[in-house]
C-alpha positions as a Markdown table, in Angstrom:
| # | Residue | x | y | z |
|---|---|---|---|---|
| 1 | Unk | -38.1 | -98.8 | -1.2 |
| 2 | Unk | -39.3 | -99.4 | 2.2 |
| 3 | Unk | -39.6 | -96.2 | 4.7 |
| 4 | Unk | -39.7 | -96.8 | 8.4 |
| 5 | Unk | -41.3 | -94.1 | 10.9 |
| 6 | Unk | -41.9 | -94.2 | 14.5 |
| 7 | Unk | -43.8 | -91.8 | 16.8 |
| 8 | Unk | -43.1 | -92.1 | 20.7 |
| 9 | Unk | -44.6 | -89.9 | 22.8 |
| 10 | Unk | -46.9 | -90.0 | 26.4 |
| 11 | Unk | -50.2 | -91.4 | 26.9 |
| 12 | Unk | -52.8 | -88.7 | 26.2 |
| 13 | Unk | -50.9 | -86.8 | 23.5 |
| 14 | Unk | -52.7 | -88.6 | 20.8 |
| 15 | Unk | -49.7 | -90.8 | 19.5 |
| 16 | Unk | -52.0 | -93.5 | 18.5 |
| 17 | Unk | -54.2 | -90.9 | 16.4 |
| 18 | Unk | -51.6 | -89.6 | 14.1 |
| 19 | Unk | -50.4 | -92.8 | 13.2 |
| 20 | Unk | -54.0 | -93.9 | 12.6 |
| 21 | Unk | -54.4 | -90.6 | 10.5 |
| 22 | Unk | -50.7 | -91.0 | 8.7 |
| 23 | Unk | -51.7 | -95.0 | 8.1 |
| 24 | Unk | -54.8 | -93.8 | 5.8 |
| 25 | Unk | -53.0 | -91.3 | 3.8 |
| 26 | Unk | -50.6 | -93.3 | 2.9 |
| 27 | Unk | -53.1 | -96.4 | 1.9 |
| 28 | Unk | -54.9 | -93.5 | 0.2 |
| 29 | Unk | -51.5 | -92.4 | -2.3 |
| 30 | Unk | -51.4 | -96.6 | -3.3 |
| 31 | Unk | -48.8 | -97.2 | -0.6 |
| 32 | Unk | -48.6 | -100.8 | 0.9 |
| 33 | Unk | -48.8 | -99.6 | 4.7 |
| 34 | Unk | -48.3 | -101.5 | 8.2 |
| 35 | Unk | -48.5 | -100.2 | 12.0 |
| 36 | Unk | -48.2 | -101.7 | 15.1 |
| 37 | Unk | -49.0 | -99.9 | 18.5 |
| 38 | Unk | -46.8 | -100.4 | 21.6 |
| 39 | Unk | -48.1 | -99.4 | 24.8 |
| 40 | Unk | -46.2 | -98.7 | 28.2 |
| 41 | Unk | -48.6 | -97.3 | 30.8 |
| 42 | Unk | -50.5 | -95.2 | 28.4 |
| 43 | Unk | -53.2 | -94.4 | 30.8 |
| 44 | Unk | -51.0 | -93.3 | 33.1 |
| 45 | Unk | -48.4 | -90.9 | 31.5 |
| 46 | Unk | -46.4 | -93.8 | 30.3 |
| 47 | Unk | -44.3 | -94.1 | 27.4 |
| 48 | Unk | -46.5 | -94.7 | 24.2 |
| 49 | Unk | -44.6 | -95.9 | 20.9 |
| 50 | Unk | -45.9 | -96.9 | 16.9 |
| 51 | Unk | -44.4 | -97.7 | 14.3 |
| 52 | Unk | -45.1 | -97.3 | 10.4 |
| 53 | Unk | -43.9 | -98.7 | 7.7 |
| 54 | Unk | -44.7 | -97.8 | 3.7 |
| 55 | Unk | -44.0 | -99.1 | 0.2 |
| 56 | Unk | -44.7 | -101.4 | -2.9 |
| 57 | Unk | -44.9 | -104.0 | -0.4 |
| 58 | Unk | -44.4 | -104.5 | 3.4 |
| 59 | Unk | -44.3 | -107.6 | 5.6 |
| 60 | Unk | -43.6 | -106.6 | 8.6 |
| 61 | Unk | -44.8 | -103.5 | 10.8 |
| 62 | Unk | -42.0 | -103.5 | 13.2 |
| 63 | Unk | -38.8 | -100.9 | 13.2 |
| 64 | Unk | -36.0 | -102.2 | 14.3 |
| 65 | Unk | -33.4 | -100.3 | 15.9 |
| 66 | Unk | -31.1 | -98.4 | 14.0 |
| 67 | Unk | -33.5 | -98.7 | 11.0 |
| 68 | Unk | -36.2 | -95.8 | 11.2 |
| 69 | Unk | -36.1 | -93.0 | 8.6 |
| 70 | Unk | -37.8 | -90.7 | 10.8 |
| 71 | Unk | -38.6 | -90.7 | 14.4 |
| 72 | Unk | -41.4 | -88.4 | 15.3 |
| 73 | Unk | -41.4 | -87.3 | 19.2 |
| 74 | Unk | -44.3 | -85.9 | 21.1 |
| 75 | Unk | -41.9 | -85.1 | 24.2 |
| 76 | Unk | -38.6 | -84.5 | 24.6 |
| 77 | Unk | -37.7 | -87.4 | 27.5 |
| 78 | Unk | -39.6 | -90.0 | 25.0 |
| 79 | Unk | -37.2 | -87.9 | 22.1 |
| 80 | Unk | -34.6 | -89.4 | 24.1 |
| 81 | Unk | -35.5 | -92.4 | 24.7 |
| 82 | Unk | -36.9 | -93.3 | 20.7 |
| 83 | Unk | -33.5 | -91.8 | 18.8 |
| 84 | Unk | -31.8 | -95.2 | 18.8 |
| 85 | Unk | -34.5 | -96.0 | 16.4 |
| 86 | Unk | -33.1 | -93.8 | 14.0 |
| 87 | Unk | -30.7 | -95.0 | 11.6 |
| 88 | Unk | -27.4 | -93.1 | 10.7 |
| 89 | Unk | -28.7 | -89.5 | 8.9 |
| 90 | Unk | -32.5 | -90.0 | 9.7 |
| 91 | Unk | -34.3 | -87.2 | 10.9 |
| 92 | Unk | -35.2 | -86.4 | 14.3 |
| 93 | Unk | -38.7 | -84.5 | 14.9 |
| 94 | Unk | -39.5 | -83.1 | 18.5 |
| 95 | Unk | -41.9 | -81.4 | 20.3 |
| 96 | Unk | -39.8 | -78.7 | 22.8 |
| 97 | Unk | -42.6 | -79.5 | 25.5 |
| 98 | Unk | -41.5 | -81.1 | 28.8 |
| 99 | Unk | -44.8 | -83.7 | 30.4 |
| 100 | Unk | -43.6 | -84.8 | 34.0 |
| 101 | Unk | -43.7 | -88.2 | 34.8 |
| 102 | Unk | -45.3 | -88.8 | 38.8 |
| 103 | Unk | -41.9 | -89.1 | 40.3 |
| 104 | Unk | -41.0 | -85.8 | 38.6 |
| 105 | Unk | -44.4 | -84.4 | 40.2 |
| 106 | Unk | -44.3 | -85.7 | 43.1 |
| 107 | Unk | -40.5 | -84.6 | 43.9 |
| 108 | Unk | -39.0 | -87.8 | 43.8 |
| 109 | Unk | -36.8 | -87.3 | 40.6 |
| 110 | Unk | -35.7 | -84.2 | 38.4 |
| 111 | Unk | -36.5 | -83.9 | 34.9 |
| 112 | Unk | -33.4 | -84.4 | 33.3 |
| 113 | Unk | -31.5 | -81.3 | 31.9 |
| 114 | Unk | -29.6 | -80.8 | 28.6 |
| 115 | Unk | -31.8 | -83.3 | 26.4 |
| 116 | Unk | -31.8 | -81.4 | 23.4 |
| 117 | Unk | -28.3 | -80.3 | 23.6 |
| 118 | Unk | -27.9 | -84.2 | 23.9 |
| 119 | Unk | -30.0 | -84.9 | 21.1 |
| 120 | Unk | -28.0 | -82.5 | 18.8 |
| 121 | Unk | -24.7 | -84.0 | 19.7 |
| 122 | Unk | -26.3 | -87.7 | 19.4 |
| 123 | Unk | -28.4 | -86.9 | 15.5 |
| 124 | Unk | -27.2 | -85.1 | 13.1 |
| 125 | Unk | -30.6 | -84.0 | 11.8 |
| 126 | Unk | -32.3 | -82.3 | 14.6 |
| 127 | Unk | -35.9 | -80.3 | 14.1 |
| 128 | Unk | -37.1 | -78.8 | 17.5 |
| 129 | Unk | -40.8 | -77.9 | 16.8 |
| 130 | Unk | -42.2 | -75.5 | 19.6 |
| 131 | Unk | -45.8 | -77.8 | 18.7 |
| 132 | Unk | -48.0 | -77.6 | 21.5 |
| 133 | Unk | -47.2 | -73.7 | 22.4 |
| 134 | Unk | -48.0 | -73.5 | 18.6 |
| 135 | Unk | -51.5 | -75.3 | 18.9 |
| 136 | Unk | -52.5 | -73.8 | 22.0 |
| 137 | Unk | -52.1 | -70.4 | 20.1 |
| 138 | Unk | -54.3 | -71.7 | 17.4 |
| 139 | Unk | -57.3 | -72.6 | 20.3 |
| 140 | Unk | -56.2 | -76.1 | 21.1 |
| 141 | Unk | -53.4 | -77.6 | 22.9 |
| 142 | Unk | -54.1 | -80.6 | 22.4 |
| 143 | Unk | -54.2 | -80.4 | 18.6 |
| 144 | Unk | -50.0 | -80.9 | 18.7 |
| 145 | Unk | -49.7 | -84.3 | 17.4 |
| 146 | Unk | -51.9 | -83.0 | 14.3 |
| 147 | Unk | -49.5 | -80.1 | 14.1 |
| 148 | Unk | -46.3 | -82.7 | 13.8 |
| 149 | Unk | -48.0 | -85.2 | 12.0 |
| 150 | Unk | -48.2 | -82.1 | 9.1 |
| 151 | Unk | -44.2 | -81.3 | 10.0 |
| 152 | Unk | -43.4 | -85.2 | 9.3 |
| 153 | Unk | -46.1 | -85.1 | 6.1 |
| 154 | Unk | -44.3 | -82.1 | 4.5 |
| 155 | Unk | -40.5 | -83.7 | 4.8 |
| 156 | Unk | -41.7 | -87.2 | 3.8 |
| 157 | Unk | -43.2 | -84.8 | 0.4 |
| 158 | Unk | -46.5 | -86.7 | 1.1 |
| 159 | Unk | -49.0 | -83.4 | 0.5 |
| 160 | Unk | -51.0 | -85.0 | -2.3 |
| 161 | Unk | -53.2 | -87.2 | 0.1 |
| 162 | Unk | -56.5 | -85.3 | 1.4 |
| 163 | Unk | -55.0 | -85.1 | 4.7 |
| 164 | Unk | -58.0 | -82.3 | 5.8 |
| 165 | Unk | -60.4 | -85.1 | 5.0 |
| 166 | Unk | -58.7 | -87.6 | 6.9 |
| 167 | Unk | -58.1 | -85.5 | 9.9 |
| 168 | Unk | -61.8 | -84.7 | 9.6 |
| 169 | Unk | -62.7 | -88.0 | 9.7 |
| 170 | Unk | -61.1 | -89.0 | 12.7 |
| 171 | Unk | -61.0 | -86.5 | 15.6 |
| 172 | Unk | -64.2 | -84.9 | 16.9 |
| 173 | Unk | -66.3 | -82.7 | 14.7 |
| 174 | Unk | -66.1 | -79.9 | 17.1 |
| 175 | Unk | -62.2 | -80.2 | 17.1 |
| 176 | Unk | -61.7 | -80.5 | 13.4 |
| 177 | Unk | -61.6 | -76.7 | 12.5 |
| 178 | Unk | -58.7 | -76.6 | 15.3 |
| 179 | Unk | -57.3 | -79.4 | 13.8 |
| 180 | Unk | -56.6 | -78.8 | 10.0 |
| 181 | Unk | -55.7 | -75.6 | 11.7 |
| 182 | Unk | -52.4 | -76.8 | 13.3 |
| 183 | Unk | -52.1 | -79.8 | 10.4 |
| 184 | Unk | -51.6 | -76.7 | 8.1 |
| 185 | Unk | -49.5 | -75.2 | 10.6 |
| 186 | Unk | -46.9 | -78.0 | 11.1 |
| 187 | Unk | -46.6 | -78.1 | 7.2 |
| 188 | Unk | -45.7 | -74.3 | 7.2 |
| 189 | Unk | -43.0 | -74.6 | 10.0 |
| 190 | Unk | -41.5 | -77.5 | 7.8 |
| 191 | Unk | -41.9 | -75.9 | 4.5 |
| 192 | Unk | -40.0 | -72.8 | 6.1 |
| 193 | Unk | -37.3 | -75.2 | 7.8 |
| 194 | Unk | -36.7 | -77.2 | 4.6 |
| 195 | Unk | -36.2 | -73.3 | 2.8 |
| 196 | Unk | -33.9 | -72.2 | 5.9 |
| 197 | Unk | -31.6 | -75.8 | 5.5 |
């Protein structure tokens, strides 16, 4: 059976990079694995989105709406904005972090209120992950997507790939410590959520 994921987030939060890193542990468990990357304006703070999908055998590495298993958010405007993905009783993974757009910034819009109050009434499975508060306590903010990727690794029950080897592999050897760190983290906070449910 087929599994669908897609991680939306902004440019700079290193959407690309955990999808990269989730692509090879799966293809390193046997599964048939296929991504494709859609960008907004990436380098800019836009909207970043990429899609996975695993199994015996995959044709196609597009999610359609209403389809994904999981949608993983970096943000919680792009948390929004990705949930029609999800299909009926798929889980929703967000980052509580707020990243303001250059209208937000520059005072010519408002952040929107009440998004994860709107999330919870619009999903029924809603994980709020306080991620990059959680990395920056560990010595690196920007280690968050390697923290959620370990949250969505730990509910997909996908622990037996070398996942420290992988993440070693591909960020910066002077990150990696910081790394694994949060990876090991965001398996924790799901272990404990999955215990909790």
């Amino acid at each position: 059976m087929t599994k669908n994921i897609v991680l939306i987030g902004v440019g700079g939060q290193g959407t690309v990079l955990a999808t990269k890193i989730l692509a090879e542990g799966l293809a390193g468990i046997g599964y048939d694995v296929k991504m494709s990357e859609i960008h907004g304006m990436s380098q800019r703070g836009g909207s970043v989105s990429t899609h996975i999908r695993y199994g015996e055998k995959v044709y196609s590495p597009c999610v359609e709406e209403g389809k994904a298993d999981i949608v993983l958010a970096f943000e919680k405007v792009e948390a929004l904005r990705g949930a029609g993905y999800l299909k009926r009783g798929g889980t929703l993974i967000t980052d509580s972090r707020e990243v303001y757009p250059l209208p937000v910034l520059t005072g010519a819009a408002k952040y929107p209120e009440g998004i994860l109050e709107e999330l919870k009434a619009k999903v029924k499975n809603v994980i709020v992950v306080n991620a990059y508060e959680r990395a920056a306590a560990l010595g690196n903010p920007k280690a968050q997507n390697m923290l959620l990727l370990g949250c969505l690794v730990l509910l997909l029950g996908l622990e037996k790939a070398d996942w420290n080897g992988i993440v070693e592999r591909n960020v910066p050897q002077k990150a990696a410590g910081t790394n694994k760190k949060a990876f090991e983290e965001g398996l924790a906070f799901a272990r404990a959520f999955k215990e909790d449910s």
